[in-house]
C-alpha positions in Angstrom: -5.2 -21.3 -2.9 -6.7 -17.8 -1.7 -10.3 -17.3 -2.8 -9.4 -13.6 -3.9 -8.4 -11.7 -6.7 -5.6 -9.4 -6.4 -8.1 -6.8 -7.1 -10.6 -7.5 -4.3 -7.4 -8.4 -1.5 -6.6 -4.8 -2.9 -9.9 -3.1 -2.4 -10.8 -4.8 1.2 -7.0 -4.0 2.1 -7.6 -0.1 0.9 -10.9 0.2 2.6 -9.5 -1.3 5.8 -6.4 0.8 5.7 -7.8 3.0 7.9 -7.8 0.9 11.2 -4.3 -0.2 10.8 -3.0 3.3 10.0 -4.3 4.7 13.7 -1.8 2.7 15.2 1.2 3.7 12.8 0.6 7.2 13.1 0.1 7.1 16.7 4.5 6.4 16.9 5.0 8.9 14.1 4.5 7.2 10.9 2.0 6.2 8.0 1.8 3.6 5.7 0.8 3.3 1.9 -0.8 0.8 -0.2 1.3 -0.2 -2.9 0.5 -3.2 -4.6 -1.2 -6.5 -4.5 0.5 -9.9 -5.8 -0.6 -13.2 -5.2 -2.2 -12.4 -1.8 0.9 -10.7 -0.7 0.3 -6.8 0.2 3.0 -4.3 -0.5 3.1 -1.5 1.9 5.3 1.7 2.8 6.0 2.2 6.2 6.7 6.2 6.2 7.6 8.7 8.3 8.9 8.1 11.5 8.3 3.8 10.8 10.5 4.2 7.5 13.7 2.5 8.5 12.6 1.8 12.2 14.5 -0.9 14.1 11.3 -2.5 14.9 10.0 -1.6 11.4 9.7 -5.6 10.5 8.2 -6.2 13.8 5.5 -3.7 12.6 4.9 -5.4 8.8 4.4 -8.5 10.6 2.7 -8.4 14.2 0.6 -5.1 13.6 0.0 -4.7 9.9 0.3 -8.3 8.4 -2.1 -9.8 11.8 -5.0 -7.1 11.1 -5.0 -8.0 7.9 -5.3 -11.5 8.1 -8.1 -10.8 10.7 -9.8 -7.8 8.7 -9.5 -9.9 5.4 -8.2 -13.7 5.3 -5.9 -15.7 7.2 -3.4 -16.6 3.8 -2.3 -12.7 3.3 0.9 -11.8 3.3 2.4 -8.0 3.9 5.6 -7.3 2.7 7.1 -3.4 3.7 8.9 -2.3 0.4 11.7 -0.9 2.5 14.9 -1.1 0.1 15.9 -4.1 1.7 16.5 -7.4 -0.6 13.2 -9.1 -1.4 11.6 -6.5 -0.4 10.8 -5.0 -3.8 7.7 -4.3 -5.9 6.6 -6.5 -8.4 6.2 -4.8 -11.7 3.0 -6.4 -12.7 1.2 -6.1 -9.1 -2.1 -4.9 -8.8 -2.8 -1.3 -7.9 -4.7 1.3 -9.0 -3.9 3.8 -11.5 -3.5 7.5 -10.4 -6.5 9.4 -11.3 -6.3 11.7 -14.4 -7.2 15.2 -13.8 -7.4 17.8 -16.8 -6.1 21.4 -17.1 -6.3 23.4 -19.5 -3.2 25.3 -20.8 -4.0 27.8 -24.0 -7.0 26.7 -24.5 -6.1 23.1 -24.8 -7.0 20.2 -22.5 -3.7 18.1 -21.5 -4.7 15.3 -19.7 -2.1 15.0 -16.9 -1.5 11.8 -13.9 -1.7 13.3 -10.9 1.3 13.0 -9.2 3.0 15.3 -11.8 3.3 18.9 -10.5 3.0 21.8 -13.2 
């Protein structure tokens, strides 16, 4: 049984990001946090990682290791490649997008961010 929230394996896994993502983008790549579900950590390999030969070597050697080290020995980290099983839960943790507001004739429209108007 893992001691941790999805939440706080989310959090620790965000703020730790960082360390991981040095040696990602140093063979052309970047990963994202996606999601957190029963101690299992959804990731994006992207860039020059997305669809990589050794892409699974990656998830699990580099990724799912400093996790485990960084965080607690029981996580798991899936890359949410396209591949079967490989898929996002629905109902995993993450974090909403913040809102930002803008104002459009004089009226506020509150708006996610990752829509472009």
């Amino acid at each position: 049984m893992m001691p941790f929230s999805d939440e706080e394996i989310y959090r620790a896994t965000k703020y730790n990001l960082s360390k991981i993502s040095t040696y990602i983008s140093s063979h052309g790549g970047d990963i994202r946090l996606l999601g957190v579900k029963s101690a299992i950590v959804y990731i994006e390999l992207t860039g020059a990682c997305h669809g990589c030969a050794m892409s699974l070597m990656t998830t699990k050697m580099v990724v799912q290791e400093e996790f485990r080290k960084l965080i607690h020995p029981g996580i798991k980290v899936i890359n949410v490649d396209g591949m079967p099983g490989n898929e996002l839960p629905k109902d995993c943790y993450k974090e909403e997008e913040p809102i930002k507001e803008t104002r459009e004739n004089g009226l506020i429209h509150k708006i996610k961010k990752f829509f472009k108007l």
